[in-house]
HTML snippet that shows the backbone in 3Dmol.js (N, CA, C, O; Angstrom):
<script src="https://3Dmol.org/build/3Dmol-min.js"></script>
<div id="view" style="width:600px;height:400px;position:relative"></div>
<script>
const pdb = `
ATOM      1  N   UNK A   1      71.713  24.540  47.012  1.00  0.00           N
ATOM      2  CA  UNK A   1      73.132  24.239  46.887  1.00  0.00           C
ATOM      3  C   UNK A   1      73.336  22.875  46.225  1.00  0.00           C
ATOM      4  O   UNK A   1      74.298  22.694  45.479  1.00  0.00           O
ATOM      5  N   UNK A   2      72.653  22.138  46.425  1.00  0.00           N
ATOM      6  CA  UNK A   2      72.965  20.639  46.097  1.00  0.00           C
ATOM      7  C   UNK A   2      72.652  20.387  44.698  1.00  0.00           C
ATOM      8  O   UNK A   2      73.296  19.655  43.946  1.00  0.00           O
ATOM      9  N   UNK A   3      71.152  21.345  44.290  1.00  0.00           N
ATOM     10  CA  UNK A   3      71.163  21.156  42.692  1.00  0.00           C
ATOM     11  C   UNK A   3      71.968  22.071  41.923  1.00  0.00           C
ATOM     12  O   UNK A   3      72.119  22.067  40.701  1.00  0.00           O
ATOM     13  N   UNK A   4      72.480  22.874  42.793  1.00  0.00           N
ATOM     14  CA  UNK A   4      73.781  23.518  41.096  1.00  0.00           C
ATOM     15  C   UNK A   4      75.378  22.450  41.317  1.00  0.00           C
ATOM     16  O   UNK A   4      76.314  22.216  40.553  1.00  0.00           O
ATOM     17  N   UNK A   5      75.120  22.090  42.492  1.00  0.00           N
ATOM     18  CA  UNK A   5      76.406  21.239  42.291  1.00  0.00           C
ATOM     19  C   UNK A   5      75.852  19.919  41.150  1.00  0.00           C
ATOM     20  O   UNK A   5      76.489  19.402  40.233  1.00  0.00           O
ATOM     21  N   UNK A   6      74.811  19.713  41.494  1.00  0.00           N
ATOM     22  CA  UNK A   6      74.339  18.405  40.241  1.00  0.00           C
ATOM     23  C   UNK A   6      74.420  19.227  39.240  1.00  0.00           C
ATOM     24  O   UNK A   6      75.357  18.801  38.565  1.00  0.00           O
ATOM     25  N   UNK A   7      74.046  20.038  38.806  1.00  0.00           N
ATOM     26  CA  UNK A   7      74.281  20.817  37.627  1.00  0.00           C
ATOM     27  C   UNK A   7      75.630  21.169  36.900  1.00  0.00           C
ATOM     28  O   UNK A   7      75.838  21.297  35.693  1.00  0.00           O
ATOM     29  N   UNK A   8      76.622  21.310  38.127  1.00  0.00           N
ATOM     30  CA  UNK A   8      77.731  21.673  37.301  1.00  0.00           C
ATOM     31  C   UNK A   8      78.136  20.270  37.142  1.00  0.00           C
ATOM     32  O   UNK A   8      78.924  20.056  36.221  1.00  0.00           O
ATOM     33  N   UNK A   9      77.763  19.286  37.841  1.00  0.00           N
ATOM     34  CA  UNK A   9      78.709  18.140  37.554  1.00  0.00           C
ATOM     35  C   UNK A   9      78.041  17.281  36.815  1.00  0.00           C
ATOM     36  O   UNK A   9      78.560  16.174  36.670  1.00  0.00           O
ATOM     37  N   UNK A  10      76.854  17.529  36.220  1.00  0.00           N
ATOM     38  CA  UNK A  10      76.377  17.049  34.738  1.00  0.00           C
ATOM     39  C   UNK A  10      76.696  17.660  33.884  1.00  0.00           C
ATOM     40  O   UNK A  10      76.393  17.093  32.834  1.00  0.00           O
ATOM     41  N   UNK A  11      77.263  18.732  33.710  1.00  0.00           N
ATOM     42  CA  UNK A  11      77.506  19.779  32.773  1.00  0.00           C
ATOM     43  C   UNK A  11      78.954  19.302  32.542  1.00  0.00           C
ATOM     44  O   UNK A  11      79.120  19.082  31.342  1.00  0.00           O
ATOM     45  N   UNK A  12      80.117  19.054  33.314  1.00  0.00           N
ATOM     46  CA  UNK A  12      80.798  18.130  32.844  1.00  0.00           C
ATOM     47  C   UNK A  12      80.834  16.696  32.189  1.00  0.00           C
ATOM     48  O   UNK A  12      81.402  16.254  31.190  1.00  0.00           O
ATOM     49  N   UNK A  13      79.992  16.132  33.154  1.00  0.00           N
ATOM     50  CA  UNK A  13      79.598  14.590  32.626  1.00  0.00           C
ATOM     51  C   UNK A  13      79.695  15.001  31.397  1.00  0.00           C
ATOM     52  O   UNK A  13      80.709  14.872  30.710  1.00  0.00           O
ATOM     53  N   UNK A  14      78.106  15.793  30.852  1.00  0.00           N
ATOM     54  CA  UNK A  14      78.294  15.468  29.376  1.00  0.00           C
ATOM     55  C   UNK A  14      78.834  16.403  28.634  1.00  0.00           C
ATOM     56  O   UNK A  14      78.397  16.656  27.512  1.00  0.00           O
ATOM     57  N   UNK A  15      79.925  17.077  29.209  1.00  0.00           N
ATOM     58  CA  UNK A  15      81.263  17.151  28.315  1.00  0.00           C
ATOM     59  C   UNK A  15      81.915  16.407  27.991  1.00  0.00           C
ATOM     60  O   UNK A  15      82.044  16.195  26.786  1.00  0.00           O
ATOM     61  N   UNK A  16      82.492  15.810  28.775  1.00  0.00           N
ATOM     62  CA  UNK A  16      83.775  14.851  28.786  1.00  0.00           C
ATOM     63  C   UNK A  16      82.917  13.559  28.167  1.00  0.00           C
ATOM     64  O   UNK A  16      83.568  12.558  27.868  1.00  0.00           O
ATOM     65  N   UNK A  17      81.298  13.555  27.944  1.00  0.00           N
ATOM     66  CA  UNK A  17      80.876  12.078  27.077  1.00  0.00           C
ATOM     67  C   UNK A  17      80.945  12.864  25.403  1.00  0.00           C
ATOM     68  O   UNK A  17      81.187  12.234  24.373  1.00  0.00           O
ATOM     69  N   UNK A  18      80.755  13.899  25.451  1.00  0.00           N
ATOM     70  CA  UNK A  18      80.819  14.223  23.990  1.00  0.00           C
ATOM     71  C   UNK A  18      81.830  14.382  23.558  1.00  0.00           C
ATOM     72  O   UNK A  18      81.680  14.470  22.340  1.00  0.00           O
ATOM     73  N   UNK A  19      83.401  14.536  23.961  1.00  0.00           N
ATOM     74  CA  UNK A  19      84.632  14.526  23.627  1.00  0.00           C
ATOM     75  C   UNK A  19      84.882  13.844  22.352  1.00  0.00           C
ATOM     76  O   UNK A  19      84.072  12.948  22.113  1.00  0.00           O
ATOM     77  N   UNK A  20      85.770  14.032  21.496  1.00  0.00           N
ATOM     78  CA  UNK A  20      86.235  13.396  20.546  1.00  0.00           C
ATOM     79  C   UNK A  20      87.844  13.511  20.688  1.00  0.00           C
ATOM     80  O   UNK A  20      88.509  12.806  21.447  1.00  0.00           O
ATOM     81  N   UNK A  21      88.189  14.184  20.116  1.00  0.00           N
ATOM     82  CA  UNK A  21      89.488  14.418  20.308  1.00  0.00           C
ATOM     83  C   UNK A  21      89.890  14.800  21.876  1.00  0.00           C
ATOM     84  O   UNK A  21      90.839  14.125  22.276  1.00  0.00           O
ATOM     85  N   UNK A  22      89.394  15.685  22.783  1.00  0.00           N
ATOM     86  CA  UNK A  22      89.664  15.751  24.088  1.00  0.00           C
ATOM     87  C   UNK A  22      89.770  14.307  24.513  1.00  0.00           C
ATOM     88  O   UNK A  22      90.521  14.224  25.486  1.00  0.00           O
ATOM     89  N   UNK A  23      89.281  13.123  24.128  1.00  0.00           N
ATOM     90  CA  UNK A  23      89.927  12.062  25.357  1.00  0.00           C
ATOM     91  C   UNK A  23      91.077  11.531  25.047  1.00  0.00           C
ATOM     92  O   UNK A  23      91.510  10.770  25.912  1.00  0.00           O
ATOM     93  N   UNK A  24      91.843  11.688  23.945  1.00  0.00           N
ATOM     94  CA  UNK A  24      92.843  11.355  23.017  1.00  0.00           C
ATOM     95  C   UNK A  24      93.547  12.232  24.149  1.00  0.00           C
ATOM     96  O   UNK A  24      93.997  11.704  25.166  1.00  0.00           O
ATOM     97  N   UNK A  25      93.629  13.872  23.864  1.00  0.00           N
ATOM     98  CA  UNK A  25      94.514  14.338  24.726  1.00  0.00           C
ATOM     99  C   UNK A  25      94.526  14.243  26.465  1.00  0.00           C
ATOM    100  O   UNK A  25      95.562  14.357  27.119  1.00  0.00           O
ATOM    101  N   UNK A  26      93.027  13.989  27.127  1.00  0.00           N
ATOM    102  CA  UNK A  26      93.527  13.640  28.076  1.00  0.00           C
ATOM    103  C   UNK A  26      94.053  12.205  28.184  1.00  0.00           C
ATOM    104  O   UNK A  26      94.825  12.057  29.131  1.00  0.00           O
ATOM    105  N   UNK A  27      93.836  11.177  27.489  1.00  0.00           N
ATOM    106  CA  UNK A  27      94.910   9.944  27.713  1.00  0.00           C
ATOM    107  C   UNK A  27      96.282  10.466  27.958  1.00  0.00           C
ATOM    108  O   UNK A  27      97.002  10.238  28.929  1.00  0.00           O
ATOM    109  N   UNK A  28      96.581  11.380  26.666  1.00  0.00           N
ATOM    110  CA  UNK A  28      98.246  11.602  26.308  1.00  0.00           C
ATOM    111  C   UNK A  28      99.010  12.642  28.006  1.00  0.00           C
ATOM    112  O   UNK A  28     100.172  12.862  28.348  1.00  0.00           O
ATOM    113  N   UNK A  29      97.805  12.977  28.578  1.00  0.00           N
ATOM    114  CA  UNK A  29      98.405  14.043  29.629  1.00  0.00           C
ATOM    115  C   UNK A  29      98.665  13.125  30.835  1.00  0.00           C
ATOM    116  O   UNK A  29      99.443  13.409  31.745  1.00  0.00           O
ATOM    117  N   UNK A  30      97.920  11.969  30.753  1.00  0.00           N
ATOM    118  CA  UNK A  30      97.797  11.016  31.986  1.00  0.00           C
ATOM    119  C   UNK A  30      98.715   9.865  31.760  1.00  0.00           C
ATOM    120  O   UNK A  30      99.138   9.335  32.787  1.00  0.00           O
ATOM    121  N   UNK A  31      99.057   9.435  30.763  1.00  0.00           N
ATOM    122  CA  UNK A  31     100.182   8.908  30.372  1.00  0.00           C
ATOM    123  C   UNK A  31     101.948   9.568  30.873  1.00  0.00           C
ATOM    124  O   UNK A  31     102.856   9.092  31.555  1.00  0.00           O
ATOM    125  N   UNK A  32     101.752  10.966  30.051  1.00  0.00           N
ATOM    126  CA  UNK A  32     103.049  11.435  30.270  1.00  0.00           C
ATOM    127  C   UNK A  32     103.177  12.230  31.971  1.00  0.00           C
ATOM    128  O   UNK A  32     104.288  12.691  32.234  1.00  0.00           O
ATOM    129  N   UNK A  33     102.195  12.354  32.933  1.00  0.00           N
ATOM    130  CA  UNK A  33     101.974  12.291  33.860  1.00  0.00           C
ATOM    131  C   UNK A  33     102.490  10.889  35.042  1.00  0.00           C
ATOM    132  O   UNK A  33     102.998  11.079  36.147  1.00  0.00           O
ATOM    133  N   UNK A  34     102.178   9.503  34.409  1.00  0.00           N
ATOM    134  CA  UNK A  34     102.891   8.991  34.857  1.00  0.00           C
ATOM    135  C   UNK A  34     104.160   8.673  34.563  1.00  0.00           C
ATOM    136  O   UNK A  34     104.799   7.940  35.317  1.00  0.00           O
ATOM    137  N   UNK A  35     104.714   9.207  33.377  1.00  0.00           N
ATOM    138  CA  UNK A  35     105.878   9.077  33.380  1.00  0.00           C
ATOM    139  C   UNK A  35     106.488   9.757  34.241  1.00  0.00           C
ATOM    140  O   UNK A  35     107.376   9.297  34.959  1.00  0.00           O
ATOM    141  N   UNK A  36     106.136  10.767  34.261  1.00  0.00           N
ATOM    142  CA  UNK A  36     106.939  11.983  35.005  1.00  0.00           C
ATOM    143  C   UNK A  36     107.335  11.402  36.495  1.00  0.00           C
ATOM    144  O   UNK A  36     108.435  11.314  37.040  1.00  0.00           O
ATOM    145  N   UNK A  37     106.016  11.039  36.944  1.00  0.00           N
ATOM    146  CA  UNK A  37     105.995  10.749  38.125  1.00  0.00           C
ATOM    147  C   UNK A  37     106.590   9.659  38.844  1.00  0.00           C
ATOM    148  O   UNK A  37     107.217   9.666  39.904  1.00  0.00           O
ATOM    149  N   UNK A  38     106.288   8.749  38.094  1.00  0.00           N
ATOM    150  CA  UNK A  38     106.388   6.857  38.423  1.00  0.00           C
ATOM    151  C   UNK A  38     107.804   6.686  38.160  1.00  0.00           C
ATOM    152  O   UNK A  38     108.678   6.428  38.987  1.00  0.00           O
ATOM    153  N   UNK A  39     107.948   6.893  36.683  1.00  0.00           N
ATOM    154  CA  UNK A  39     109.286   6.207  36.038  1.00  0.00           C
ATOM    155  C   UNK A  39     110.414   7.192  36.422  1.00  0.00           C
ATOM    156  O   UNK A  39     111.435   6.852  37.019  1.00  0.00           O
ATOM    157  N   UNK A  40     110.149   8.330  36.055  1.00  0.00           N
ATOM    158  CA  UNK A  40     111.258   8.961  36.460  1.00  0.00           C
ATOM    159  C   UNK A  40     111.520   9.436  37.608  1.00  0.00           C
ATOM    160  O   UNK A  40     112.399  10.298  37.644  1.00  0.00           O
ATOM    161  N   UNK A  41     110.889   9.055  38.824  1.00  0.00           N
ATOM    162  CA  UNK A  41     111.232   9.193  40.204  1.00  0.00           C
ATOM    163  C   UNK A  41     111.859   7.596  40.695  1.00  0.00           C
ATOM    164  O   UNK A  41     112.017   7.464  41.908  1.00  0.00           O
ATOM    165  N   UNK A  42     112.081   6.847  40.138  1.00  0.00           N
ATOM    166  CA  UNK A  42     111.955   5.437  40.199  1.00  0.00           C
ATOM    167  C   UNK A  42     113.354   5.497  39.858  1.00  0.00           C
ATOM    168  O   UNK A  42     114.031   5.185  40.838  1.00  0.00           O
ATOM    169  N   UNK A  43     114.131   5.812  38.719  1.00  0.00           N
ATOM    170  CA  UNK A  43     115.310   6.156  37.661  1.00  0.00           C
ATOM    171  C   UNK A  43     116.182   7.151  38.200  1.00  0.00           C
ATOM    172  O   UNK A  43     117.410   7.072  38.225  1.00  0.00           O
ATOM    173  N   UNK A  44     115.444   8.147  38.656  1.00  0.00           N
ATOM    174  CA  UNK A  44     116.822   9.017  38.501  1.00  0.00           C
ATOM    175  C   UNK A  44     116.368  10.038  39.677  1.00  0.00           C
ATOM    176  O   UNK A  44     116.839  11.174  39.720  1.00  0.00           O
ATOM    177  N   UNK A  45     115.506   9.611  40.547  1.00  0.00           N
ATOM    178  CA  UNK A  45     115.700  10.657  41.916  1.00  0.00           C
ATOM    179  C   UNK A  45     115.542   9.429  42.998  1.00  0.00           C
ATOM    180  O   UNK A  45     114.509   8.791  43.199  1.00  0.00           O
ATOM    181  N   UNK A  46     116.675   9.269  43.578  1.00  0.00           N
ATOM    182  CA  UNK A  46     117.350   8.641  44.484  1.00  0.00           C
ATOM    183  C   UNK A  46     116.563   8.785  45.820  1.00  0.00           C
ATOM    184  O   UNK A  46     115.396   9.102  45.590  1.00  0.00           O
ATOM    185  N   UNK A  47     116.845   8.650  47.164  1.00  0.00           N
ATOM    186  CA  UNK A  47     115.831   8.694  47.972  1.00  0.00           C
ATOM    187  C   UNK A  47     117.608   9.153  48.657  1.00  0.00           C
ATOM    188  O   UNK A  47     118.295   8.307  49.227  1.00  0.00           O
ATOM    189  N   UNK A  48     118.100  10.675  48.430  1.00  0.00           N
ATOM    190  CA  UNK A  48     119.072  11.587  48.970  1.00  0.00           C
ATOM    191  C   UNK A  48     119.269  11.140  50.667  1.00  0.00           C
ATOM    192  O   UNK A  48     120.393  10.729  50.957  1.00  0.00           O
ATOM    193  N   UNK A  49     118.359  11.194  51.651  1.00  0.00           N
ATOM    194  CA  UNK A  49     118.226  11.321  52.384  1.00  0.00           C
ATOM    195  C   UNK A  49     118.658  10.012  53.424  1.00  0.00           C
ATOM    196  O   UNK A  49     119.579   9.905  54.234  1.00  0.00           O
ATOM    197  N   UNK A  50     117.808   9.284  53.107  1.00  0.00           N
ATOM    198  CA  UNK A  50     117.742   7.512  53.009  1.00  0.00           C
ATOM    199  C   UNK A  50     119.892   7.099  52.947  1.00  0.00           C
ATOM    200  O   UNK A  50     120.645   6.471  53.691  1.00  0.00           O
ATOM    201  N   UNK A  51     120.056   7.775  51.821  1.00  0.00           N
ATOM    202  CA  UNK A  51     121.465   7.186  51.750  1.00  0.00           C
ATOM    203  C   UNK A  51     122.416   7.573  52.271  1.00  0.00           C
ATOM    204  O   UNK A  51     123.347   6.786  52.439  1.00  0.00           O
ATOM    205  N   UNK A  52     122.554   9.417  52.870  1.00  0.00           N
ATOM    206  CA  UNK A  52     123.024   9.719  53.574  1.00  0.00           C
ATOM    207  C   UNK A  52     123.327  10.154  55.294  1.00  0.00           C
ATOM    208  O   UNK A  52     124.270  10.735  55.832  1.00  0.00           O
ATOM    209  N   UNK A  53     121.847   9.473  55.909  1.00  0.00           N
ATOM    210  CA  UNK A  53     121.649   9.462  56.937  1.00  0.00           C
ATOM    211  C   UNK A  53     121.157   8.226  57.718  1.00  0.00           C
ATOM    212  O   UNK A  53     120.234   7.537  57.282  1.00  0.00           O
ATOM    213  N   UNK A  54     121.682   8.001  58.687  1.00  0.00           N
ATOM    214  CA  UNK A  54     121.109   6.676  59.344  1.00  0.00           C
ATOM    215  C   UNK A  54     119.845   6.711  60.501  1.00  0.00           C
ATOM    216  O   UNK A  54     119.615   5.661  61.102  1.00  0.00           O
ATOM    217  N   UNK A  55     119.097   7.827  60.782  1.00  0.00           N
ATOM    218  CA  UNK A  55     118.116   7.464  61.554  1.00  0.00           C
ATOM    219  C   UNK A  55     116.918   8.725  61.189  1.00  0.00           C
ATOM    220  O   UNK A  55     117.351   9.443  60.288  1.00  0.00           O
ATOM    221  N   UNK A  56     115.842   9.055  61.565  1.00  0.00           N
ATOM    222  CA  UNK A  56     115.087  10.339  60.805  1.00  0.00           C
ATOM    223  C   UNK A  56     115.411  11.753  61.526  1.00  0.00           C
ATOM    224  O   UNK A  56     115.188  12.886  61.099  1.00  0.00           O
ATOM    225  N   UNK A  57     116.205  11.209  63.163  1.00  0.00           N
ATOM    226  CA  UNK A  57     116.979  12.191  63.815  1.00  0.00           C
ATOM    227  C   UNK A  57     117.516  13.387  63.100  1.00  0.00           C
ATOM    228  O   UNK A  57     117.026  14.493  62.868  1.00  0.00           O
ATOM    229  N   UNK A  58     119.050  12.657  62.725  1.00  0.00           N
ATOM    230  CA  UNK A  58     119.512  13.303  61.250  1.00  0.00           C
ATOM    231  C   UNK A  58     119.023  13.729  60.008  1.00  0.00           C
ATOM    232  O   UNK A  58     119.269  14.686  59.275  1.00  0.00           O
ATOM    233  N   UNK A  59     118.528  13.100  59.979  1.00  0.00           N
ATOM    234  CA  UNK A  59     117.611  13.730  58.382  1.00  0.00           C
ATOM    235  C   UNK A  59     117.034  14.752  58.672  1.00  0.00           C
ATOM    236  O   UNK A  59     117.446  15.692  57.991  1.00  0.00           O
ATOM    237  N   UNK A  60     115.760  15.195  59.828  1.00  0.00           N
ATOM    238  CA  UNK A  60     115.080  16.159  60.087  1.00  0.00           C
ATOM    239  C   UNK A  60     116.116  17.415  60.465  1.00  0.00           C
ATOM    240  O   UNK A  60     115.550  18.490  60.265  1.00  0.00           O
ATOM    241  N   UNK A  61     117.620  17.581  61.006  1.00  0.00           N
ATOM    242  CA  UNK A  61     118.138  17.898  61.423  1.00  0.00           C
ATOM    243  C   UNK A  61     118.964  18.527  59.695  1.00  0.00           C
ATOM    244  O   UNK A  61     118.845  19.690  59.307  1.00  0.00           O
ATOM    245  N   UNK A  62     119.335  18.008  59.327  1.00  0.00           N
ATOM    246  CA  UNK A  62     119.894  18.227  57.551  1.00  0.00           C
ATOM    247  C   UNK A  62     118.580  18.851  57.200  1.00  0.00           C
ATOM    248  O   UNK A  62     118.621  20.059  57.435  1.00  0.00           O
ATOM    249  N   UNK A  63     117.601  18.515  56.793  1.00  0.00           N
ATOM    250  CA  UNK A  63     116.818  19.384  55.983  1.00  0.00           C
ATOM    251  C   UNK A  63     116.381  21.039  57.353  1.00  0.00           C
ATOM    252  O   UNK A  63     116.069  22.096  56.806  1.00  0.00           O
ATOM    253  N   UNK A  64     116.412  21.019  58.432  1.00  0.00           N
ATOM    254  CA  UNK A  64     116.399  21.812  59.351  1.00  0.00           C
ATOM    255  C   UNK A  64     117.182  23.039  58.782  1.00  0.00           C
ATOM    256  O   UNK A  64     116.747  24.109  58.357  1.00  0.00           O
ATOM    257  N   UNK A  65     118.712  22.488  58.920  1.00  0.00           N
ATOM    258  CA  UNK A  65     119.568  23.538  58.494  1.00  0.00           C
ATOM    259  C   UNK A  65     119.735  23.958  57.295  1.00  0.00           C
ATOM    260  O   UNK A  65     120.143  25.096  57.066  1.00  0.00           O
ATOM    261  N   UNK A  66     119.379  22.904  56.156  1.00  0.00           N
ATOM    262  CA  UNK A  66     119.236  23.217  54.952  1.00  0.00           C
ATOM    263  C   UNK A  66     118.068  24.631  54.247  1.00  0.00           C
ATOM    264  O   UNK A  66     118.259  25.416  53.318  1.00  0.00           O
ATOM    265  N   UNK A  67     116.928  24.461  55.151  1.00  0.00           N
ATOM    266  CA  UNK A  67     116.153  25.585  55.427  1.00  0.00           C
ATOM    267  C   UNK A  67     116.093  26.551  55.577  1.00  0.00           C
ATOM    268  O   UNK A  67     115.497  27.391  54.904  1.00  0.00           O
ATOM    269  N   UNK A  68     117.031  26.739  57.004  1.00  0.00           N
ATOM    270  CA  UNK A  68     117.126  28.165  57.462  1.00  0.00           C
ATOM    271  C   UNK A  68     118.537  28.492  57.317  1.00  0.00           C
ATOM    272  O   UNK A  68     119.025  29.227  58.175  1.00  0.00           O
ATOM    273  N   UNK A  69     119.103  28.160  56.583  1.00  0.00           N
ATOM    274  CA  UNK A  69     120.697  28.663  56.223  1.00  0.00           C
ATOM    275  C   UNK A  69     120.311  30.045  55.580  1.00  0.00           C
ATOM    276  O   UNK A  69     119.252  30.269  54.993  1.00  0.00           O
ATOM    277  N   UNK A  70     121.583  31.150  55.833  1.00  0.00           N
ATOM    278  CA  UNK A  70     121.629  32.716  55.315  1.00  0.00           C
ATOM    279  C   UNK A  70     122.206  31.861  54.049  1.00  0.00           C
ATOM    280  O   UNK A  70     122.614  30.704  54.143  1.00  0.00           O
ATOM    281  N   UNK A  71     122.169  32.604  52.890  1.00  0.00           N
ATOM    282  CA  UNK A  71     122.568  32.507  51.166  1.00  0.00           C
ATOM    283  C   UNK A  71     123.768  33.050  51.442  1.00  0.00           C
ATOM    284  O   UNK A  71     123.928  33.831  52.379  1.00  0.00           O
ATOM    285  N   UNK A  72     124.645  32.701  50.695  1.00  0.00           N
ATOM    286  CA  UNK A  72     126.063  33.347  50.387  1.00  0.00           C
ATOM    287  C   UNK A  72     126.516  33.953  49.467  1.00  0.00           C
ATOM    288  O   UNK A  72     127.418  33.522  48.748  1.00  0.00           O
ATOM    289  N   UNK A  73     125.898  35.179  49.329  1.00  0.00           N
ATOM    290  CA  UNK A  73     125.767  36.135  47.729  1.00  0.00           C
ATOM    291  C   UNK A  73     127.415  36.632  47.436  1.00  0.00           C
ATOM    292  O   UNK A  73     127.681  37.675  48.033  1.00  0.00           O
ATOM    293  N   UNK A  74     128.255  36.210  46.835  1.00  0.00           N
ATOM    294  CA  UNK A  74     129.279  36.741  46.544  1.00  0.00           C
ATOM    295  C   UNK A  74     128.837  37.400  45.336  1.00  0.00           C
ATOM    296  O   UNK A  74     128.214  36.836  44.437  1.00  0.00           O
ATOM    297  N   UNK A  75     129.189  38.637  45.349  1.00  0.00           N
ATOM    298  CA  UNK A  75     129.264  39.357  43.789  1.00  0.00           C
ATOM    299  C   UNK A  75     130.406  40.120  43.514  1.00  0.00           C
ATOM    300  O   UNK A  75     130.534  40.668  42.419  1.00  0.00           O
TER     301      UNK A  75
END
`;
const viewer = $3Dmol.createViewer("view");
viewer.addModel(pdb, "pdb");
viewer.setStyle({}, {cartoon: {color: "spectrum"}});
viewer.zoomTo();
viewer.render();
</script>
């Protein structure tokens, strides 16, 4: 067991050392990865919860019902 795990994970190693263009694109995925993550959770997703509730009482209690609420299918 222990030498095919060394095996597969040299078999990556020297993938990812022979890369040329693959490290270009993984930079570009880990970059726009933190954007996604960092900046735009930072900008423009608010902490909802935090602002409309004053203790974690309430909060657990809002997302509770928010959960198990029936849908209201008007058609």
């Amino acid at each position: 067991m222990t030498n095919l795990l060394r095996r597969v994970f040299s078999f990556y190693i020297d993938g990812f050392r022979n890369m040329t263009v693959g490290k270009r694109l993984w930079i570009i995925i880990f970059i726009k990865l933190f954007i996604m993550f960092a900046i735009f959770k930072v900008f423009f997703f608010h902490d909802f919860l935090k602002t409309r509730f004053h203790n974690d009482h309430q909060r657990s209690e809002y997302v509770l019902e928010q959960l198990t609420k029936t849908p209201n299918h008007k058609n």
